[in-house]
Legacy VTK file of the C-alpha trace (Angstrom):
# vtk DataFile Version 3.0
C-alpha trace
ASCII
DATASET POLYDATA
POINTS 511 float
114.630 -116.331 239.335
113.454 -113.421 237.061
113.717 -109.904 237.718
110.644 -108.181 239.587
109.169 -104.963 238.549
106.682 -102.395 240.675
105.078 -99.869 238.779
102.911 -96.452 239.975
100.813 -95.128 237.653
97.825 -92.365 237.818
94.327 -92.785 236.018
91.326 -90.816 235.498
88.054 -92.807 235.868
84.785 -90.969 235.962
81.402 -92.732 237.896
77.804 -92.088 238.882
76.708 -92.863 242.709
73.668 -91.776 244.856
74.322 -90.528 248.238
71.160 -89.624 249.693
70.993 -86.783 251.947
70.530 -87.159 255.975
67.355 -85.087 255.658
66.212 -88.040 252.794
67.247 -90.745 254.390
65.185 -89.050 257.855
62.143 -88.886 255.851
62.383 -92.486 254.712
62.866 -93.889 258.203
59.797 -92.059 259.847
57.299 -92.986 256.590
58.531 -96.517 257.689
58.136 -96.391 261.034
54.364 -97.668 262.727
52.679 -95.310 264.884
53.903 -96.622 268.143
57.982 -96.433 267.131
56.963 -93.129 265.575
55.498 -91.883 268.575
58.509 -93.110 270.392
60.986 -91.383 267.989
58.979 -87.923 268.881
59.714 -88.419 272.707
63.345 -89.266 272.280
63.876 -86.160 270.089
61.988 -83.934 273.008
64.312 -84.860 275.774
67.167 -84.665 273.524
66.606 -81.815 271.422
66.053 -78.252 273.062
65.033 -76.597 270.045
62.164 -79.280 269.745
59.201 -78.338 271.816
55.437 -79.182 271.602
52.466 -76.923 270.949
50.448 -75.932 274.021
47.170 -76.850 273.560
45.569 -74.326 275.930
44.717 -71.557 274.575
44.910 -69.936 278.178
48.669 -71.152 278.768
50.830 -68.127 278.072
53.058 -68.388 275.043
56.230 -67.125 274.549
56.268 -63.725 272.483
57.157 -64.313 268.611
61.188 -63.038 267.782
61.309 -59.723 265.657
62.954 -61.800 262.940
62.573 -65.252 262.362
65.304 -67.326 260.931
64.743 -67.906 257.211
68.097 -69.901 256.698
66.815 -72.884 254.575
68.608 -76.121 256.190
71.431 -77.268 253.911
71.691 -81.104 253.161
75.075 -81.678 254.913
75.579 -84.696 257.272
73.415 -83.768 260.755
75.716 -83.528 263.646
73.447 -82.601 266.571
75.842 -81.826 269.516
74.611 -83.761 272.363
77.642 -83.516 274.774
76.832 -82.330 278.048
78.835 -78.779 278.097
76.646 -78.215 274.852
74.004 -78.254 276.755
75.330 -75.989 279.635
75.716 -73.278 277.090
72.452 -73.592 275.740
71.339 -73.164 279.370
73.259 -70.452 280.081
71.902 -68.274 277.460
68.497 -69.632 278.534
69.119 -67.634 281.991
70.598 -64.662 280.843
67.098 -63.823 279.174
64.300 -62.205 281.329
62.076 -64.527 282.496
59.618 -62.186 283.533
59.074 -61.481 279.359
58.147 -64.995 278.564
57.877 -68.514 280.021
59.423 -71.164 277.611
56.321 -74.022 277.531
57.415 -77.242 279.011
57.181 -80.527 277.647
57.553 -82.835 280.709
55.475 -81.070 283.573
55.038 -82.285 286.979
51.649 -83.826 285.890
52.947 -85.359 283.169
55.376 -86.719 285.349
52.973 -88.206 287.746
51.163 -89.647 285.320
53.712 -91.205 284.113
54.798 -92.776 287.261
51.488 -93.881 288.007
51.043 -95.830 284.962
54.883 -96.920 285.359
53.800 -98.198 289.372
51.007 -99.763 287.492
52.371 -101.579 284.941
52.565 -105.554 285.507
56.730 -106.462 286.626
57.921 -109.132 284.064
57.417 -112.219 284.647
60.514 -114.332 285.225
61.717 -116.688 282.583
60.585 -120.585 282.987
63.955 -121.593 283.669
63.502 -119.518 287.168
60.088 -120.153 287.770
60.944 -124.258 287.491
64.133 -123.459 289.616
61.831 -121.707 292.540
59.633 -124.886 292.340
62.259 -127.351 292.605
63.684 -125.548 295.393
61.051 -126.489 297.882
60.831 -129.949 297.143
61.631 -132.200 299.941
64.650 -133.960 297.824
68.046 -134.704 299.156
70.762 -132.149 298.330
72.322 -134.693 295.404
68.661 -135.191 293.966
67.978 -131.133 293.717
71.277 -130.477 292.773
70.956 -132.709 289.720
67.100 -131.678 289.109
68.586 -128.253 289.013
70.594 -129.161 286.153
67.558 -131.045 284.187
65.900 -127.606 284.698
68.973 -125.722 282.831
68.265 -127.660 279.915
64.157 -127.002 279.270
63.484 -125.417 276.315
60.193 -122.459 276.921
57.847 -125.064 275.426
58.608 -127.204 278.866
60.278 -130.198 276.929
63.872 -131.509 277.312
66.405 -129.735 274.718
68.751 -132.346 275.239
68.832 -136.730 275.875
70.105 -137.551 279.372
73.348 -139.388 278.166
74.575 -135.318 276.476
73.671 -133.856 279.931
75.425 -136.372 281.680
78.324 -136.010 279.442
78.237 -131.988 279.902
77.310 -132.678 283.955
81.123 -132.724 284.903
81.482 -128.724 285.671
77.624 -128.452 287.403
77.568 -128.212 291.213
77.088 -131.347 293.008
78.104 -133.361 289.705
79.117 -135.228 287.518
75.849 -136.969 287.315
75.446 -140.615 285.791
72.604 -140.982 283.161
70.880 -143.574 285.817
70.841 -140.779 288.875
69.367 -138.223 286.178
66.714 -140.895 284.867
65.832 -141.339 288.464
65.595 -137.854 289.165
63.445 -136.633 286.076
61.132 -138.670 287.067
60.538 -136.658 290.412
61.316 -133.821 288.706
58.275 -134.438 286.436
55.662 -135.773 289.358
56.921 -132.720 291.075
57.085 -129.230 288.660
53.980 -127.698 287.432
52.383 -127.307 285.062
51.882 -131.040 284.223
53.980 -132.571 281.527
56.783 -129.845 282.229
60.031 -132.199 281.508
59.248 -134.507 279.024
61.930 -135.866 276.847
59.364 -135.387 273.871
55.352 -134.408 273.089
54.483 -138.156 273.601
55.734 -138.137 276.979
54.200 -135.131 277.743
50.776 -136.058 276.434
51.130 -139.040 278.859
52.354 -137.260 281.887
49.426 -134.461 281.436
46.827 -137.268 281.068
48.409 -139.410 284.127
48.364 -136.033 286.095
44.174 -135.830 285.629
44.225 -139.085 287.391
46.388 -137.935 290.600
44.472 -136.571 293.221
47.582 -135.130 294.279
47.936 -132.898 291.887
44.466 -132.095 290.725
42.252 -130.920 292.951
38.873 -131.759 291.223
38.480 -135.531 290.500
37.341 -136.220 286.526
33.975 -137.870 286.104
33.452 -140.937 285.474
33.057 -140.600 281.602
36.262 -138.768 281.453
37.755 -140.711 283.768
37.349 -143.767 281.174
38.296 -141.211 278.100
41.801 -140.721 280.069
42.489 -144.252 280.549
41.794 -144.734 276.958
43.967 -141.766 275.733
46.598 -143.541 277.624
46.421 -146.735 275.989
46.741 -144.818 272.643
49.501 -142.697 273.390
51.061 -145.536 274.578
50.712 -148.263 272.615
49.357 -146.463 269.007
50.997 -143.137 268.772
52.168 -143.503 265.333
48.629 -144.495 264.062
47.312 -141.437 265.964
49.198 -139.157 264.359
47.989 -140.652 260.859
45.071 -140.876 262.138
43.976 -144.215 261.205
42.012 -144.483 263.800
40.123 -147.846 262.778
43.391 -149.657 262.885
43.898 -148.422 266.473
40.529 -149.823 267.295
41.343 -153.267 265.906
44.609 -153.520 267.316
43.561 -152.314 270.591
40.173 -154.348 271.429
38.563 -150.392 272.637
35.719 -149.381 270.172
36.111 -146.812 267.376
33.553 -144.311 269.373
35.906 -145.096 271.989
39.219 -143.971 269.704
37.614 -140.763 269.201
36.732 -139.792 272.467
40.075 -140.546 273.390
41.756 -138.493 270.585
39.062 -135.887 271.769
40.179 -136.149 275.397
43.864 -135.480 273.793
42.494 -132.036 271.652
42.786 -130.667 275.443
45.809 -131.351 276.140
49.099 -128.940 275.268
51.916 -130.079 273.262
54.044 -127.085 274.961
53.157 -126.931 278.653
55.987 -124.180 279.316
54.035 -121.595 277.405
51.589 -121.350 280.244
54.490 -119.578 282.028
55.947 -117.797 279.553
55.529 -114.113 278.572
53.823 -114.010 275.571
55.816 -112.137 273.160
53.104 -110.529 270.652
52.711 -106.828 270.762
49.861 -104.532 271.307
48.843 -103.739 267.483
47.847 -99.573 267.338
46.299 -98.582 263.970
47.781 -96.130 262.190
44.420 -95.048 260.454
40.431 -95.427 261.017
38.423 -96.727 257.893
34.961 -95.206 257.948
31.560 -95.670 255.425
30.748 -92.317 254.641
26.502 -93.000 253.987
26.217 -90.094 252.368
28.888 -89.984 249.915
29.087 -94.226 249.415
31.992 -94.044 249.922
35.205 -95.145 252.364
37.005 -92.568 254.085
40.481 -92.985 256.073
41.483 -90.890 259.130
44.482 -91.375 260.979
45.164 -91.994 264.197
47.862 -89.920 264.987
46.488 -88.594 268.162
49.549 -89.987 270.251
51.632 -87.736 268.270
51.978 -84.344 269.609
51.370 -80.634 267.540
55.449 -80.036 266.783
57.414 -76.772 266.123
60.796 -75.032 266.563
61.267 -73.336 269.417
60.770 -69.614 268.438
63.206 -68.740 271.700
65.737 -70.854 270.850
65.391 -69.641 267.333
65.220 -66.048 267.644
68.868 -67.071 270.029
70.466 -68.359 267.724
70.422 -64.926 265.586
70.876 -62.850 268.243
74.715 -60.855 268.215
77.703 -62.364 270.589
76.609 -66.003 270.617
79.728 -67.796 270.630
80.379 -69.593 267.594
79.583 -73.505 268.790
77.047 -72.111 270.858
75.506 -70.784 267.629
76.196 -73.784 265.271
74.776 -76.319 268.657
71.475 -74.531 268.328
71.526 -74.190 264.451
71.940 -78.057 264.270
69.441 -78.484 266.846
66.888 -76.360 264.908
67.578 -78.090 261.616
67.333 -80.940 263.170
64.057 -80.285 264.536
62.275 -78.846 261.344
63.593 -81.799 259.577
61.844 -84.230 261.823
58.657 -82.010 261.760
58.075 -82.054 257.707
59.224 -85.924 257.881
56.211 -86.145 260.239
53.829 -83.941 257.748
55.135 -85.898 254.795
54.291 -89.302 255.965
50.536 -88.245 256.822
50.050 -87.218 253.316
51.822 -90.067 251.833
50.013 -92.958 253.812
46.577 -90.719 253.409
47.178 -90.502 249.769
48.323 -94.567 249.681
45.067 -95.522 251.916
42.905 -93.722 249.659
43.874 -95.856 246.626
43.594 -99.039 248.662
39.988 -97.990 249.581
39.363 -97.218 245.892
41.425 -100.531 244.484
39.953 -103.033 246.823
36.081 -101.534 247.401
34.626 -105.148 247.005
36.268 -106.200 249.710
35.406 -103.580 252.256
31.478 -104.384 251.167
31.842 -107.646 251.088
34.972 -109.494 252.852
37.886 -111.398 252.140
36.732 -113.247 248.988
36.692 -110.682 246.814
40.368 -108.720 247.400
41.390 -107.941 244.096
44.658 -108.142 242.925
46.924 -104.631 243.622
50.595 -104.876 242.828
52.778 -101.824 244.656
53.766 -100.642 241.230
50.536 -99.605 239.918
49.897 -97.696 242.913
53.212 -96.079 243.284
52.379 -95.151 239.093
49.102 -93.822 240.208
50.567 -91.575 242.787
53.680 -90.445 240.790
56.191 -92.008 243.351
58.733 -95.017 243.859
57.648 -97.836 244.685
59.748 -98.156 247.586
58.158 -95.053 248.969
55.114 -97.577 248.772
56.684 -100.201 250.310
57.995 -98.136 253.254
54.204 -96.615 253.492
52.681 -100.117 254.153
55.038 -101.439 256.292
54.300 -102.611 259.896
50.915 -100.287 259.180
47.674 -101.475 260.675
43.882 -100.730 259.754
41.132 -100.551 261.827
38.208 -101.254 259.404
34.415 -102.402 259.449
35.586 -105.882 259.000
38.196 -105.502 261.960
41.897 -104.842 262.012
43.762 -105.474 259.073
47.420 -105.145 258.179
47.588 -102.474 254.859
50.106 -104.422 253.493
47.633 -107.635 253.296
45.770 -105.518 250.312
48.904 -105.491 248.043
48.683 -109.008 246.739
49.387 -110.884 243.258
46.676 -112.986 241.851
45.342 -114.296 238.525
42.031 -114.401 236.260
39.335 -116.305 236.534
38.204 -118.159 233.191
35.362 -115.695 232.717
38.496 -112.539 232.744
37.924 -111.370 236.292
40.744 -110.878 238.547
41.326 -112.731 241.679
44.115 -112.640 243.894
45.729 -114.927 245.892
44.143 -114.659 249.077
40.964 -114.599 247.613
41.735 -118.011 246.259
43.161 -119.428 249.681
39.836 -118.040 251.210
37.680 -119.964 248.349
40.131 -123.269 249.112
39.180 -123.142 253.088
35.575 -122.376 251.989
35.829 -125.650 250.105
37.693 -127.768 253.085
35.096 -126.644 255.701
32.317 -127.983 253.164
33.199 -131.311 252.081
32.037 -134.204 253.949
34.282 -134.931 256.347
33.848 -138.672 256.527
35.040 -138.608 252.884
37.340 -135.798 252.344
38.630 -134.176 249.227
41.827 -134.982 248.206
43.970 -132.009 246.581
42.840 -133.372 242.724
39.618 -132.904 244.065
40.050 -129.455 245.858
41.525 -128.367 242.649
38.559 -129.083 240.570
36.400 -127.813 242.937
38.395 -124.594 242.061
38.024 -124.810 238.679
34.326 -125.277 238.899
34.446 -121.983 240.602
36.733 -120.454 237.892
39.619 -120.735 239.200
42.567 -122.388 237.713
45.226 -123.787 239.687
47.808 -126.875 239.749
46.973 -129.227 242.215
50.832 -128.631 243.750
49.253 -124.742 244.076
46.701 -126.918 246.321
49.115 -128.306 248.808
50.722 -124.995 249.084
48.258 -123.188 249.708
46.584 -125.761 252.197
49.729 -126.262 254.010
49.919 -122.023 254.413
46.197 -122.660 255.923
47.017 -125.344 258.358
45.050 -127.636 256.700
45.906 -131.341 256.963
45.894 -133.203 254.231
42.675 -135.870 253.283
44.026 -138.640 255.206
44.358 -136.705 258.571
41.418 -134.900 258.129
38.658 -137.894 258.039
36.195 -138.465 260.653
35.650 -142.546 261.184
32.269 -143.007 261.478
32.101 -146.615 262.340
33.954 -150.181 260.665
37.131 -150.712 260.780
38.774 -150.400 257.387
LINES 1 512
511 0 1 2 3 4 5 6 7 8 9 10 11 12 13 14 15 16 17 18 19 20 21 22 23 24 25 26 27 28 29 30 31 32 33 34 35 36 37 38 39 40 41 42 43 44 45 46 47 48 49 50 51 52 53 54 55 56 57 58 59 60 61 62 63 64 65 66 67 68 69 70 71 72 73 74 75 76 77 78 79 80 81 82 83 84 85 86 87 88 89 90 91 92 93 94 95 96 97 98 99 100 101 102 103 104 105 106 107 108 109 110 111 112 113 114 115 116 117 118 119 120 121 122 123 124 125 126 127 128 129 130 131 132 133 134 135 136 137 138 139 140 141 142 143 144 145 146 147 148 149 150 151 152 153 154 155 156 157 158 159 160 161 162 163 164 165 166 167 168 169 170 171 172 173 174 175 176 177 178 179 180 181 182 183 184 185 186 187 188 189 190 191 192 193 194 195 196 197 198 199 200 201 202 203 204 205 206 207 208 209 210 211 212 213 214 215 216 217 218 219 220 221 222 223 224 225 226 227 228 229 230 231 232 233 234 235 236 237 238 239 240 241 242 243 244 245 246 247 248 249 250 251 252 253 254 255 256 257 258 259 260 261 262 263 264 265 266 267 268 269 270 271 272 273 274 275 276 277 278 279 280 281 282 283 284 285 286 287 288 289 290 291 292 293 294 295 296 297 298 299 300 301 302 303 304 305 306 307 308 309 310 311 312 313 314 315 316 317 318 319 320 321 322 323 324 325 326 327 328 329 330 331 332 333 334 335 336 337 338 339 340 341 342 343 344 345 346 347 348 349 350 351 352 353 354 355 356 357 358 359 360 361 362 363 364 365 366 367 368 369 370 371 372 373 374 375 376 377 378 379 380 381 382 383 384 385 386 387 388 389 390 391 392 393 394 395 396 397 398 399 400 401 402 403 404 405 406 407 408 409 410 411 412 413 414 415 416 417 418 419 420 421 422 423 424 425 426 427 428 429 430 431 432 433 434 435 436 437 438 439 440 441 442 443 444 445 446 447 448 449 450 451 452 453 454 455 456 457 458 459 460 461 462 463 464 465 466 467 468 469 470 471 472 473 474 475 476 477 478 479 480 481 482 483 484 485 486 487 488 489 490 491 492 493 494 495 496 497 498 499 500 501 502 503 504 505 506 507 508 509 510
């Protein structure tokens, strides 16, 4: 076996890197942030920061007397380190008492109004809603069962997904069924149960193995007197029964619509077909939803879009009314130069001031940057703000971060999450930054302008004899507009649009 060597050595090697600084990488994080998280971000830094304080806007409210000398240290771009431990704080209220409070009265952010308004809208604000899994549980509980049945319809409940189907086959839960109370359970004694388990729960069609099922028990259900109060008439009464029959019997044809087949192979008439697939447009294909929180957030524009009549022009304002008037406190300022502070007293405040002016010009910063990126949009995309969707131009990020004399990440981070509220509605800013093409005759067209063209198309061709996507892509071209027919399904697929086939009305014959 050779000999093994182990050598040290020393080398020079010289690099380039980019460390941004915290006050940077600050800035960047509130341009990004949407109004709401921004005005969030402000009311964290109140409670937490004491040298953070709004501006009272009562002129009446008596205001702290301005320090002899204000600090004019300019903040250094070292790491921020605001202390935030609780003897920190002590300190900072110590020196707080030792002034005279009889000279000034330091404005407070969270008054006893605010506080009770607060709580108010806190009492009044809906409790959340418990998840489906517990609502189904609570159900289940008061039906008149035997102990093995509910204990075994309690585990069919574990395994419903929040659209109300099944997640699982009965021979997997019966499998995992060994460590639930009351079990194991055999895959006949949880057949048996799902079935009360789905006459029982509400809504109807909660527990289906799959959509088909569920389609059937929702239909059965508008037959039950049991479980629906008011009895269908006598027209829809015949649409159900015939809804059933298809779902049954023709579900695969149904979904490919090929509805003349259905009609042949199941002795109803094709006006009878439709009105059943009609009946089924009523239906849900996820019951559970109807007892689930819905998840989408309140949108808040961060900026107003306005026609100015006498200029002809578009002008943005933004609605940063949520976001309080901001400065340093000049009390905690002028303490923080006064003599015999102790020294991490002094650097606790210092930290807490830089802190606080930071956030401030982050704040003033992304006004004029989002002001200054709205004002391009209204410029770049003026045809659509007179007259809609159609005609949004192409705008790629670059050409307006070139125009403005900034990255184009500072763009990006401008747009983001940010909403509109214009004369055609709300509208996210980052929908106006889109690629597109030219139209044979040079003009420029962007994407969503073509998407809106291909659903203008769709909604009018005849629908007894829709276009196919060679078609739809002619249609385009006829318009201009140059596109592969693969572009088509694409595009129509991002729309929801079914393809030809699905989309045909059957007027009559069976083909």
């Amino acid at each position: 076996m050779g000999d093994v060597h182990f050598e040290t050595s020393q080398k020079l090697k010289t690099g380039q890197s980019l460390r941004l600084a915290p006050r940077v990488i600050q800035s960047m994080e509130v341009l990004q942030m949407p109004l709401a998280q921004l005005q969030e971000r402000v009311e964290q830094e109140l409670e937490r920061n004491v040298a953070l304080e709004t501006v009272e806007p009562d002129p009446g409210t008596a205001s702290p007397p301005e320090p002899d000398e204000a600090p004019d240290e300019e903040p250094t771009d070292r790491p921020l380190q605001v202390g935030e431990a609780s003897a920190d704080f002590e300190r900072a209220r110590a020196f707080e008492r030792e002034l005279d409070d009889s000279a000034w009265h330091r404005p407070t952010r969270r008054n006893d109004e605010d506080r009770g308004t607060k709580m108010d809208m806190l009492a009044g604000t809906p409790a959340r809603r418990e998840r489906l899994s517990e609502q189904l549980q609570h159900q289940w509980d008061l039906a008149e069962e035997s102990e093995p049945t509910l204990a075994a319809g309690r585990l069919l409940i574990d395994f419903i997904d929040d659209d109300g189907l099944l997640s699982a086959d009965l021979p997997a839960i019966a499998a995992q069924s060994a460590s639930a109370a009351g079990g194991p359970f055999t895959e006949a004694t949880l057949a048996e149960t799902l079935a009360h388990l789905q006459a029982y729960l509400e809504p109807a069609g909660v527990g289906a193995r799959d959509i088909r099922e569920s389609l059937l028990l929702q239909l059965q259900a508008k037959l039950d007197p049991d479980r629906w109060a008011e009895a269908p008439t006598a027209e829809d009464a015949v649409a159900i029964r015939d809804a059933i029959a298809v779902v049954q019997d023709h579900y695969e044809d149904l979904l490919e619509n090929r509805l003349p087949r259905i009609a042949q192979r199941s002795g109803l008439s094709l006006p009878a077909v439709e009105a059943a697939r009609e009946r089924l447009k009523r239906l849900t294909t996820s019951p559970g939803r109807d007892l689930v929180d819905d998840d989408a957030g309140v949108v808040i524009p961060d900026a107003m879009i306005e026609y100015d009549a006498a200029g002809d022009r578009y002008v943005a304002a933004l609605c940063d009314g949520p976001i309080p008037p901001l400065r340093v406190s000049p009390n905690y300022a002028a303490m923080a130069e006064r003599d015999g502070v102790e020294p991490e007293t002094r650097k606790f405040l210092q930290e807490g001031i830089r802190s606080a002016s930071w956030l401030i010009d982050a704040i003033t910063q992304r006004r004029s940057t989002l002001l200054r990126v709205i004002d391009q949009v209204l410029v770049r995309q003026r045809d659509w703000f007179d007259q809609g969707t159609g005609h949004l131009k192409p705008l790629p990020m670059t050409e307006v971060a070139d125009t403005l004399g900034v990255h184009v990440a500072t763009v990006s981070r401008a747009v983001s999450g940010k909403w509109l509220q214009t004369p055609r509605g709300l509208v996210e800013l980052r929908r106006f930054f889109t690629g597109g093409t030219e139209t044979e005759a040079g003009e420029s067209v962007s994407w969503e302008a073509i998407r809106t063209m291909l659903q203008e198309e769709v909604d009018a061709e005849d629908k007894a004899r829709p276009l196919s996507d060679e078609a739809l892509a002619a249609r385009l071209k006829a318009r201009g507009v140059t596109i592969a027919r693969r572009t088509v399904v694409k595009y129509r697929e991002q729309l929801g649009i079914p393809p030809a086939r699905r989309r045909r009305k059957h007027g009559g014959g069976a083909t």
